[in-house]
DRENKOLVEX-566265 format. One record per residue (C-alpha): x, y, z negated; residue number from 1; residue in three letters. Coordinates in Angstrom, 1 decimal, m for minus. Example, Ala and Ser with C-alpha at 12.3 -4.5 7.8 and 13.67 -1.06 7.14 Angstrom:
DRENKOLVEX-566265
east|north|up|k|r
12.3|m4.5|m7.8|1|ALA
13.7|m1.1|m7.1|2|SER
end
This chain:
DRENKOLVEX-566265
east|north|up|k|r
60.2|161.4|m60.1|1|UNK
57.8|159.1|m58.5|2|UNK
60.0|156.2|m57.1|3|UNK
59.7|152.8|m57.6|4|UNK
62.0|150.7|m59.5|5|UNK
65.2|151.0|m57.6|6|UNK
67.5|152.3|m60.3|7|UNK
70.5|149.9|m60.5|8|UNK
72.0|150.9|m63.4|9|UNK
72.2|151.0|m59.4|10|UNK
75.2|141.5|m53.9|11|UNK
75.9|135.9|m53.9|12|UNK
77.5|133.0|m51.2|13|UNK
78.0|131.7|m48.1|14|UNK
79.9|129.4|m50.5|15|UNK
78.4|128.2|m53.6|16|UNK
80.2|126.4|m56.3|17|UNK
77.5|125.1|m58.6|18|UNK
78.2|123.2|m61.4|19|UNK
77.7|119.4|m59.7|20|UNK
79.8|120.6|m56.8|21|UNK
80.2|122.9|m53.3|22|UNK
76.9|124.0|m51.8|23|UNK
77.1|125.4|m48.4|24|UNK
74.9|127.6|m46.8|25|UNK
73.9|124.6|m44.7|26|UNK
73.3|122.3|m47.4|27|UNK
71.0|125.1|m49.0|28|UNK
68.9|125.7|m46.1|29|UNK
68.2|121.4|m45.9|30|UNK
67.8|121.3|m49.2|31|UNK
64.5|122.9|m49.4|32|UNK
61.6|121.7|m51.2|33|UNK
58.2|121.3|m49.8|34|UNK
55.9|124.0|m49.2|35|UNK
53.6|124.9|m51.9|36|UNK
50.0|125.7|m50.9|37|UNK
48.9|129.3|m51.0|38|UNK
45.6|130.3|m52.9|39|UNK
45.0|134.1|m52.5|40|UNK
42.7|135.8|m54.2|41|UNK
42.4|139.0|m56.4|42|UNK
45.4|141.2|m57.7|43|UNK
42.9|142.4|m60.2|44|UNK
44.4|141.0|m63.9|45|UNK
42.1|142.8|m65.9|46|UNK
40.1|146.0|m66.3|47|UNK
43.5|148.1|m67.6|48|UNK
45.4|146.2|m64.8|49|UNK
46.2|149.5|m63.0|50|UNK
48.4|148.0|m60.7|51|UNK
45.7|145.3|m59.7|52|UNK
43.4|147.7|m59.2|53|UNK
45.8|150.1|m56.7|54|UNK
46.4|146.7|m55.2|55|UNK
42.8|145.7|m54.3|56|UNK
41.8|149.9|m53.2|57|UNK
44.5|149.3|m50.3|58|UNK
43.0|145.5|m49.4|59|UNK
45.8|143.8|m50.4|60|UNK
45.3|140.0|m51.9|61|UNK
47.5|137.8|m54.3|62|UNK
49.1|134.5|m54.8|63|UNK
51.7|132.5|m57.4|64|UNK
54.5|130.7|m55.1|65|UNK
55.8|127.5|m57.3|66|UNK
59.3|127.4|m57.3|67|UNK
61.5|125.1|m59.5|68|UNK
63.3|127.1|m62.4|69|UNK
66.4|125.1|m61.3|70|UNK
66.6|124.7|m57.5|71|UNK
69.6|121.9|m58.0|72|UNK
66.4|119.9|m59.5|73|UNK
63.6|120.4|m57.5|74|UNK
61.6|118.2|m59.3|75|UNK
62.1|119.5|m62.9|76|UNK
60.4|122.2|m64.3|77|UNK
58.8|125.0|m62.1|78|UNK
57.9|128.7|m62.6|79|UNK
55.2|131.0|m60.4|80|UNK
56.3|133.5|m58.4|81|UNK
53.7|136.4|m57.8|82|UNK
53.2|137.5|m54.9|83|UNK
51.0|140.3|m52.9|84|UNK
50.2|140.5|m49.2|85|UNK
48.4|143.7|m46.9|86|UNK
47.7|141.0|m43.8|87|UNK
48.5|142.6|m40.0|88|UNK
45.4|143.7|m38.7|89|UNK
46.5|143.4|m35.4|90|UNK
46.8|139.9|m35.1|91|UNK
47.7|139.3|m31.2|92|UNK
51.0|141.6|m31.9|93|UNK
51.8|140.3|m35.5|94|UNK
55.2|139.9|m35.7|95|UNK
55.7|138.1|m39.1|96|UNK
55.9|138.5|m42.7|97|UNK
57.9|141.4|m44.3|98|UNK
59.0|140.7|m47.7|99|UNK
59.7|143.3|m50.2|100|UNK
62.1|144.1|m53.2|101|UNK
62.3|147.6|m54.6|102|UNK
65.6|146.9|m56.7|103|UNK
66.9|146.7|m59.9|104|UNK
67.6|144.2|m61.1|105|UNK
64.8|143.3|m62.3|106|UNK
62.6|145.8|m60.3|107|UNK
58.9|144.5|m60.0|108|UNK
57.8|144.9|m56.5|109|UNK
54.5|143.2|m56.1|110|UNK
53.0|147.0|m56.3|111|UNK
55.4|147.8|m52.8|112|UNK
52.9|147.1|m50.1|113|UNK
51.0|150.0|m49.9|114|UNK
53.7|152.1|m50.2|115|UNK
55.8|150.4|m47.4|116|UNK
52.6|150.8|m45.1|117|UNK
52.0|153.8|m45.2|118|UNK
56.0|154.3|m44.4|119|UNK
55.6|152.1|m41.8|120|UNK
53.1|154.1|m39.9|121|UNK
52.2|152.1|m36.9|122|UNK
54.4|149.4|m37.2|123|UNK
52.2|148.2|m40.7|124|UNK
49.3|146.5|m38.1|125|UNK
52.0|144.2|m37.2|126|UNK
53.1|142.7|m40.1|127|UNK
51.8|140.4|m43.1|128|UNK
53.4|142.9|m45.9|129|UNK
54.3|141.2|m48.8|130|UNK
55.3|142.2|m52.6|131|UNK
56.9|139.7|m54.6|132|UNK
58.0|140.2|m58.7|133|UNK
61.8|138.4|m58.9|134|UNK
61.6|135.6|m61.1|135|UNK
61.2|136.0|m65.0|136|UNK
60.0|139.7|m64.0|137|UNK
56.7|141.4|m64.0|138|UNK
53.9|139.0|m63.2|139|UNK
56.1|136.4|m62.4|140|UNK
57.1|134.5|m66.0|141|UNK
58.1|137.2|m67.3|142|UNK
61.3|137.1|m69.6|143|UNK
61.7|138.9|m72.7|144|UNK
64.8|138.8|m75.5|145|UNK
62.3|141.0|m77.7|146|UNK
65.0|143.9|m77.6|147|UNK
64.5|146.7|m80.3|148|UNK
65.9|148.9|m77.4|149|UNK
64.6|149.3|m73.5|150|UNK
68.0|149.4|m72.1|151|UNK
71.4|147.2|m72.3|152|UNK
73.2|150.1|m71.0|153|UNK
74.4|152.2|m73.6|154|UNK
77.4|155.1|m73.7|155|UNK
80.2|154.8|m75.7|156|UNK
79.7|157.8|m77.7|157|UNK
82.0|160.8|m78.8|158|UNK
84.2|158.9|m81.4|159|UNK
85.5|154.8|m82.1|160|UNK
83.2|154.7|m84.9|161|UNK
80.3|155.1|m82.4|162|UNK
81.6|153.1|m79.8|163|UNK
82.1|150.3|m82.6|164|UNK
78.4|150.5|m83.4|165|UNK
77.6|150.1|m79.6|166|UNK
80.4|146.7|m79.8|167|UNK
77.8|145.7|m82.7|168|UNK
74.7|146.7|m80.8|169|UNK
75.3|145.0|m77.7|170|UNK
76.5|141.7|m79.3|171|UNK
73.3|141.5|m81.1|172|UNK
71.4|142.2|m77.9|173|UNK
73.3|139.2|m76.1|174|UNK
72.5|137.2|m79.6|175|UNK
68.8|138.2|m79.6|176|UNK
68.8|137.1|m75.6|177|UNK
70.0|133.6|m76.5|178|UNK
67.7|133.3|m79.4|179|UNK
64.4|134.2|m77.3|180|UNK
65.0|133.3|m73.7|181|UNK
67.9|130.9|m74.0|182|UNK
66.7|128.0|m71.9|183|UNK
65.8|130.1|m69.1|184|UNK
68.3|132.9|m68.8|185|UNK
71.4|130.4|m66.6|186|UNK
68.7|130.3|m63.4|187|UNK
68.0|134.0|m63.5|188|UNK
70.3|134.8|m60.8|189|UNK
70.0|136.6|m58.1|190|UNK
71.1|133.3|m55.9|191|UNK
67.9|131.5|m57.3|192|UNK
65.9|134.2|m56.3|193|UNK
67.3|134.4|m53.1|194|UNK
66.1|130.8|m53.1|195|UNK
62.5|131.4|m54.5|196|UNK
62.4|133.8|m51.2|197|UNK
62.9|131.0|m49.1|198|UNK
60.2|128.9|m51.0|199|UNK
58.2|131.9|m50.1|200|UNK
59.0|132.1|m46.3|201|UNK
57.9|128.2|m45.7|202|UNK
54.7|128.6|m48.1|203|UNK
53.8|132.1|m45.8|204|UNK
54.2|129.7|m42.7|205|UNK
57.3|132.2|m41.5|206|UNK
60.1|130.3|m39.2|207|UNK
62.5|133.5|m40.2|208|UNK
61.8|136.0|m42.7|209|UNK
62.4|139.4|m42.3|210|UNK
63.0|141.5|m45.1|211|UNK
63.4|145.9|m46.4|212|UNK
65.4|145.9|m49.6|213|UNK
65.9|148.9|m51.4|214|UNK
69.5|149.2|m53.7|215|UNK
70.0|146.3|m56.0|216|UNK
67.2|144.7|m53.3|217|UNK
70.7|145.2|m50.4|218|UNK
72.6|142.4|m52.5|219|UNK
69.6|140.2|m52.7|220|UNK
68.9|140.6|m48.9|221|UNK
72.6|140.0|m48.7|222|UNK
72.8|136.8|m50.5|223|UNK
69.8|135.4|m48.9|224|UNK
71.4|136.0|m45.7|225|UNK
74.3|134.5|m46.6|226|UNK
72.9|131.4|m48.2|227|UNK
69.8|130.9|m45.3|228|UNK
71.7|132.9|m42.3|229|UNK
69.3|131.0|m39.6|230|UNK
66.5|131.9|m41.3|231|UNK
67.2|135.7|m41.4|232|UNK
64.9|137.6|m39.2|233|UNK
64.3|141.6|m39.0|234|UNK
66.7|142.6|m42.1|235|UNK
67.0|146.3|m43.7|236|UNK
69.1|147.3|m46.8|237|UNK
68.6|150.7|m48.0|238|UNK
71.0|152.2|m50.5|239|UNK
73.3|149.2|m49.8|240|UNK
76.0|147.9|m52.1|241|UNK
78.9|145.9|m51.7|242|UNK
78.8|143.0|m52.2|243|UNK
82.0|142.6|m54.0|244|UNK
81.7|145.6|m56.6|245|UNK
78.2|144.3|m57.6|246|UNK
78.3|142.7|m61.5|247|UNK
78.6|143.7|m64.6|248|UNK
81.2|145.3|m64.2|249|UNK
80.2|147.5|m61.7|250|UNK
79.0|150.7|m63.4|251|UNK
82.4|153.0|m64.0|252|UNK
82.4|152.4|m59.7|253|UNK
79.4|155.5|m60.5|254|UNK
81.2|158.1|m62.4|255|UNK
82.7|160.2|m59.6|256|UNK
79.6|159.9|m57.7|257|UNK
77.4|160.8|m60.8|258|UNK
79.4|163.6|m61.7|259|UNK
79.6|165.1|m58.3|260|UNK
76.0|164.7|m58.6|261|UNK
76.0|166.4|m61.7|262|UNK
78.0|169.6|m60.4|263|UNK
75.4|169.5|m57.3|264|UNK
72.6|170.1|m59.5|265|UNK
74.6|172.3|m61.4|266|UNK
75.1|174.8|m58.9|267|UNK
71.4|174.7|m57.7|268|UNK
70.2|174.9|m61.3|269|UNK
72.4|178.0|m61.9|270|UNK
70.9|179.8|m58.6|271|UNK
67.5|179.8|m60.6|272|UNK
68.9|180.9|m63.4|273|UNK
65.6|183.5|m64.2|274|UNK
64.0|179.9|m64.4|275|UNK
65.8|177.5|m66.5|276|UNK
68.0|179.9|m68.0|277|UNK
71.2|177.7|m68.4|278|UNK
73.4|179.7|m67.0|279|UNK
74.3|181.7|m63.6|280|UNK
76.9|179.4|m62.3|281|UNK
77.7|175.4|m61.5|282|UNK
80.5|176.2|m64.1|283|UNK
78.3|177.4|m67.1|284|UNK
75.7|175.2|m66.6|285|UNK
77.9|172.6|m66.9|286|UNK
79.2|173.9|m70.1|287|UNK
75.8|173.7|m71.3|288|UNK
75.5|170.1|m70.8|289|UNK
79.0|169.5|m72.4|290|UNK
78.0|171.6|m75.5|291|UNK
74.4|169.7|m75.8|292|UNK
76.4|166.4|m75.5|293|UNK
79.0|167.1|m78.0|294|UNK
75.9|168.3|m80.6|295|UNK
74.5|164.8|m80.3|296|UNK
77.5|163.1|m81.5|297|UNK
77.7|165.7|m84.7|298|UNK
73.7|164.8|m85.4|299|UNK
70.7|163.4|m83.5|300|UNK
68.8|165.8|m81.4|301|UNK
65.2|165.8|m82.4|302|UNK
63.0|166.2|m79.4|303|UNK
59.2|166.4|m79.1|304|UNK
56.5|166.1|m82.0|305|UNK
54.1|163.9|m83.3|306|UNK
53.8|160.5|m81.9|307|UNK
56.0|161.7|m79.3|308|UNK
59.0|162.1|m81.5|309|UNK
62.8|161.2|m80.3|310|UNK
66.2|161.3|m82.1|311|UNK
68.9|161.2|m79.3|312|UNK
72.7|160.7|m80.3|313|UNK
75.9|160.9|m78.0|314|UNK
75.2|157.3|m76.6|315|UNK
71.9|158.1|m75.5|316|UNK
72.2|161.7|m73.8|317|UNK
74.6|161.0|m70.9|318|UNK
71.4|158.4|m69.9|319|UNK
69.0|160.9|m69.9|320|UNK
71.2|162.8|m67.3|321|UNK
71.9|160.0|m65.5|322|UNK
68.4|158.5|m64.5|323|UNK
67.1|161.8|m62.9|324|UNK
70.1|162.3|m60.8|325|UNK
68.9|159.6|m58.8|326|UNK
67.7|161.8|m56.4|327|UNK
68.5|165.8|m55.2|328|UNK
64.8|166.8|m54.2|329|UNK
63.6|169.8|m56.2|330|UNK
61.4|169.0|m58.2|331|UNK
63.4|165.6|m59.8|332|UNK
66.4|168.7|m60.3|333|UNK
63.9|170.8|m61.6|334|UNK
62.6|167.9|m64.2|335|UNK
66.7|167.6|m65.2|336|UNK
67.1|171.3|m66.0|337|UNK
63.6|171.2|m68.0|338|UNK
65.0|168.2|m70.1|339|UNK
68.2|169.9|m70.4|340|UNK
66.4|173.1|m71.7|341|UNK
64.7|170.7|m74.7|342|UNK
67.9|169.2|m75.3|343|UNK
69.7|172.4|m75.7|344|UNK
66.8|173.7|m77.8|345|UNK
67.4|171.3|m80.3|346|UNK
71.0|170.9|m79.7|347|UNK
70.5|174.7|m81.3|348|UNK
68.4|173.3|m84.1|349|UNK
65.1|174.2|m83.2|350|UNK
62.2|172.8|m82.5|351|UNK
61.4|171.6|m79.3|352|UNK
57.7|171.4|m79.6|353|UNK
55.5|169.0|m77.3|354|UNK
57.2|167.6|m74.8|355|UNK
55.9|167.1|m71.2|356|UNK
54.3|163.4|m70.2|357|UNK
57.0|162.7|m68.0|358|UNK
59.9|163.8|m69.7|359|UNK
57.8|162.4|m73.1|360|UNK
57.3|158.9|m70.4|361|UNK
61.1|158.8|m69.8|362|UNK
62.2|158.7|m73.3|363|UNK
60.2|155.9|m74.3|364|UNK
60.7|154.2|m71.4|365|UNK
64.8|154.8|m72.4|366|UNK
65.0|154.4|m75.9|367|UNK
62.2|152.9|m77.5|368|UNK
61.3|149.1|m77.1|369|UNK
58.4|149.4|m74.8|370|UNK
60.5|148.0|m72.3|371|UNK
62.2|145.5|m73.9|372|UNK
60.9|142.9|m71.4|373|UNK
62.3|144.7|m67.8|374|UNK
65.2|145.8|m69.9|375|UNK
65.8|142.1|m70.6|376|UNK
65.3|140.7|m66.9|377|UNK
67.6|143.3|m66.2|378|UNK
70.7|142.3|m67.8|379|UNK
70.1|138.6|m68.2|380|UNK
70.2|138.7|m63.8|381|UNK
73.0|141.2|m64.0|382|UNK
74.5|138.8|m66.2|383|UNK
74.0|135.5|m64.6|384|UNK
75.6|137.2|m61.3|385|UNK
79.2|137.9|m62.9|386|UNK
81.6|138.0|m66.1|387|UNK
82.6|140.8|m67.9|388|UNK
85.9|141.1|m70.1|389|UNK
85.2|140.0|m73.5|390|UNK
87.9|142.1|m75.5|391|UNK
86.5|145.5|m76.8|392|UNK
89.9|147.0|m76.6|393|UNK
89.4|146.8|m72.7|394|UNK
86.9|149.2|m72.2|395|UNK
87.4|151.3|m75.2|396|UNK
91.1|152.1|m72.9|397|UNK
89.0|152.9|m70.0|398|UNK
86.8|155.1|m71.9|399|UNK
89.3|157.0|m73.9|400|UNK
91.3|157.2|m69.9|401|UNK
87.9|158.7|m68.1|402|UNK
87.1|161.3|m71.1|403|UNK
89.2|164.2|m69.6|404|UNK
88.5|164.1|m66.2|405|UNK
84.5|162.8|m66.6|406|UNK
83.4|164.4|m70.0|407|UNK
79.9|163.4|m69.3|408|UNK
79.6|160.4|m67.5|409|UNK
83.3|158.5|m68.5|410|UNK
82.3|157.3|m72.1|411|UNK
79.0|156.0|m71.0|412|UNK
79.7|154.0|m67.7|413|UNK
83.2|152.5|m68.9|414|UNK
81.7|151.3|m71.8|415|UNK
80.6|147.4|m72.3|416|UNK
76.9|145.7|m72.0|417|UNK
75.7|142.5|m73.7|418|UNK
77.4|140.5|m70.5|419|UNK
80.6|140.9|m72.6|420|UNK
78.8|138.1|m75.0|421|UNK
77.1|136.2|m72.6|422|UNK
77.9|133.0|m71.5|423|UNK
79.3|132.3|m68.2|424|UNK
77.3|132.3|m65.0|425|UNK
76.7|128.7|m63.4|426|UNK
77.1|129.9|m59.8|427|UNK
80.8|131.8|m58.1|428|UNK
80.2|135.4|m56.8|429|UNK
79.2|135.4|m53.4|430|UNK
81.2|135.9|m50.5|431|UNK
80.2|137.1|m47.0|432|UNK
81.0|134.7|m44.1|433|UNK
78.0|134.8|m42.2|434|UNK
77.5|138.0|m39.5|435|UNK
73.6|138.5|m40.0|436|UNK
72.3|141.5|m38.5|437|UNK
70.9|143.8|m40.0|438|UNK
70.0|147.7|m40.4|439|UNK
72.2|149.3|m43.7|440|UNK
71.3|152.5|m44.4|441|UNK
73.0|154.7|m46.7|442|UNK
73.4|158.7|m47.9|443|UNK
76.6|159.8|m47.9|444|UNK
76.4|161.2|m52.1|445|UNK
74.3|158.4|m53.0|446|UNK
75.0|158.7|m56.7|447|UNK
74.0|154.8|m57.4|448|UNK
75.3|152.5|m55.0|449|UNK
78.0|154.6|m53.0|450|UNK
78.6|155.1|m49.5|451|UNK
81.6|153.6|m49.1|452|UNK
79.7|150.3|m49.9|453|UNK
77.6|150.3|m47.4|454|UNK
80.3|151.1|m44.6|455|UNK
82.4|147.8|m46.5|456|UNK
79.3|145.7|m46.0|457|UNK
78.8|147.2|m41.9|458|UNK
82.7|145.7|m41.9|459|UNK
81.4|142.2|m43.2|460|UNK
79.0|142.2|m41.1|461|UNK
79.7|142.9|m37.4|462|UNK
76.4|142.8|m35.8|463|UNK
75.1|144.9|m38.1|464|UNK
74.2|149.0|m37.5|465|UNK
74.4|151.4|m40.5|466|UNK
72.4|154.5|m40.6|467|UNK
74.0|157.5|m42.7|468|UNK
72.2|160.3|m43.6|469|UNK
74.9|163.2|m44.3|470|UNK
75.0|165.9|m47.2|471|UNK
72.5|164.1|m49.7|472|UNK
73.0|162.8|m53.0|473|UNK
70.1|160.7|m53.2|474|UNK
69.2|157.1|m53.8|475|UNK
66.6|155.0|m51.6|476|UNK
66.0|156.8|m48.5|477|UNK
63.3|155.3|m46.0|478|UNK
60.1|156.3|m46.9|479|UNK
61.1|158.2|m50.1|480|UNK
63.1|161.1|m49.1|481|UNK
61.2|162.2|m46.1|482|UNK
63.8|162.0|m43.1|483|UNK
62.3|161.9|m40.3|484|UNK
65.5|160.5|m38.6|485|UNK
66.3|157.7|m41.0|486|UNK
62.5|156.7|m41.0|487|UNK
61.9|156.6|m37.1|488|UNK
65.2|154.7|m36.6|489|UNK
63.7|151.7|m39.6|490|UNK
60.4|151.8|m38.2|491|UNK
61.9|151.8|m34.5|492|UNK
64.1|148.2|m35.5|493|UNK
61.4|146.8|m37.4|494|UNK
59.0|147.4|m34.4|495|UNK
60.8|146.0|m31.7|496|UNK
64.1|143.6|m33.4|497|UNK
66.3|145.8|m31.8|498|UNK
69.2|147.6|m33.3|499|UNK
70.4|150.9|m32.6|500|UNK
72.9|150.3|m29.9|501|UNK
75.6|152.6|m31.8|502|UNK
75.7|153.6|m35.9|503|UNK
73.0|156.6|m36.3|504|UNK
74.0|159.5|m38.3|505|UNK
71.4|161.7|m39.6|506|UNK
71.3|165.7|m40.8|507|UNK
69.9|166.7|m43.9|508|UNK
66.2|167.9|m43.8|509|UNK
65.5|169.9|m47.0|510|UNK
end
């Protein structure tokens, strides 16, 4: 369970059609303004600044980066972009800055640096490493629709009357976004930010920036290399969409991979049966999930005690499941099967008692308002990056179509999000027309951006090399899952600028 933020409930232009007219990628790359001077200092915000703190143990420093809210008028209004930076420490071999994003969207990454270096290994001396929160997230102005719930992304529930109330729900979430945040949310694309990076690039000094983006961080690489191709160095996009599924409408693209995951961890949940008792194959243990699903839409399923007290429903359960199948290491299967043992406890009517931290942690990071801020950044970029139908009739016939064949996951990833109330992004999707290489790497059962994304975006891009790794379902690879293949072949690219000569395919470790 420890990852960063590279979720994605999980890609803009070469040509962009903003609203006084066409911006090419040329124009963009002219049409940068100044450089903004860099004052770095401490990351240290406070004394419960945890972050700060893990910041300032590894030696890193930080900065704010001044970027205009609306990049059409440079001159306007401005936000601060924060920024962290672990400098090379060998200085006569530094190769440049590497900028970070761990995802999303709305993923804070300014925390990244440490991490990266140590995946870097010896590769790190070389490079200025630098964290960066997306506008309107983290320390970076943040944005916040003051959302009673931490997530946009809800399931449709067992029955119409519950899908109606998530209809309801998510049109007061859009209503509540316009209320609170309404001046700011049309520049919270992922096309500004991929402008705010370039901002970055000139203010760090950097003729070409290079870049390691991790899931929804692919898209943002992608449209940065689209926009400012010239100024792409040393580029790699790990758990990489395409380009063209990426939107809000995006997530029922995730039900056959989630539910393959699903069975996956079934079958290795039911060989340690004497452990988790849910049954002593795939087939069972999927029956339990069903059943504890189908108990939540009769009645809420109390979990936990105390302070720590949660009331799940059929809207909320097929999330729980969903977050931790992220990634097929043992013990994020064995934190699934633990949660699934609660949730069958009180799918039986008893209680649960205390739950543990990080199950406890999950919940209220799920379904509580704790989160309303990242849940917000979240779906107002998510939303200013495509259109979704408006009609609820559309996706309550895709979720009544997916409920036979995808009991679990169907209802809840065909069903709507507040971008079906939202107004219309400024900005066209973006298309690929520039070949900018770059290193995609990609597990072939990634359950959250799929591996037949990342092969389409090798196709739009010619130069590029993809690295697979074969027989995982797991999200995120370099320097999270511990291949030693897919790592020395990043670290290998990033160290010398060349690509693998041929696509790398790698075996499965553990």
């Amino acid at each position: 369970m420890k990852r960063p933020h590279i979720s994605l409930l999980g890609a803009g232009l070469a040509l962009s059609f903003a609203i006084a007219g066409v911006t090419t990628a040329a124009a963009e790359a002219r049409s940068v303004p100044p450089a903004p001077q860099l004052r770095w200092g401490s990351c240290v915000l406070g004394p419960d600044d945890r972050e700060g703190q893990d910041l300032a143990a590894a030696g890193a420093e930080c900065a704010g980066v001044t970027v205009p809210l609306d990049h059409q008028r440079p001159q306007g209004r401005t936000l601060t972009v924060a920024i962290s930076r672990i400098k090379a420490t060998d200085r006569a071999h530094r190769i440049g800055a590497l900028l970070l994003n761990d995802g999303g969207p709305g993923g804070p990454t300014i925390g990244a640096p440490p991490r990266v270096r140590d995946a870097l290994k010896d590769v790190a001396k070389r490079y200025d490493i630098i964290g960066m929160d997306p506008r309107f997230v983290g320390r970076s102005n943040p944005l916040d629709c003051v959302w009673p719930v931490s997530s946009g992304i809800t399931a449709a529930g067992n029955s119409r009357s519950s899908f109606d109330r998530q209809v309801a729900l998510n049109k007061d979430l859009a209503a509540k976004c316009r209320a609170n945040a309404g001046d700011v949310l049309p520049y919270a694309s992922t096309r500004n930010t991929a402008r705010d990076m370039d901002v970055i690039r000139a203010a760090l000094g950097e003729r070409k920036l290079n870049y390691l983006g991790v899931s929804y961080g692919t898209y943002l690489g992608t449209v940065y290399g689209q926009l400012f191709p010239g100024r792409a160095g040393r580029m790699v996009l790990d758990g990489a969409l395409d380009p063209r599924a990426y939107g809000p409408t995006m997530l029922p693209s995730l039900i056959g991979p989630s539910e393959h995951a699903l069975s996956d961890w079934a079958d290795w949940t039911a060989a340690r049966d004497g452990t988790y008792g849910l049954g002593g194959t795939g087939a069972l243990v999927l029956a339990a999930v069903r059943d504890v699903a189908e108990a939540a839409g009769r009645a809420p399923l109390t979990l936990g005690e105390g302070a720590d007290t949660f009331r799940l429903d059929d809207t909320q359960v097929p999330f729980l499941l969903f977050g931790p199948l992220m990634d097929d290491g043992d013990e994020n299967r064995g934190f699934l099967a633990d949660a699934v043992r609660f949730l069958r406890t009180a799918a039986e009517g008893r209680p649960t008692g205390p739950l543990p931290a990080e199950l406890a942690g999950l919940l209220r990071q799920s379904f509580t308002d704790e989160y309303s801020a990242s849940a917000s950044a979240q779906m107002a970029i998510l939303c200013a990056d495509g259109s979704a139908p408006r009609d609820p009739e559309v996706y309550w016939r895709a979720i009544e179509a997916s409920r036979a064949a995808h009991p679990v996951f169907g209802p809840a990833l065909s069903n709507l999000n507040p971008c079906a109330f939202w107004e219309r992004p400024r900005e066209r999707r973006t298309e690929v027309r520039h070949d900018v290489p770059a290193l995609i790497v990609s597990a072939t059962g990634d359950p959250r951006t799929p591996h037949p994304g990342a092969v389409a975006l090798h196709g739009m891009l010619p130069s590029s090399r993809l690295v697979t790794l074969e027989g995982v379902n797991s999200h995120g690879l370099y320097g999270f899952y511990g291949n030693a293949c897919v790592d020395e072949t990043v670290n290998a690219y990033l160290g010398t600028g060349r690509l693998p000569r041929a696509d790398v395919t790698c075996a499965k470790q553990r």
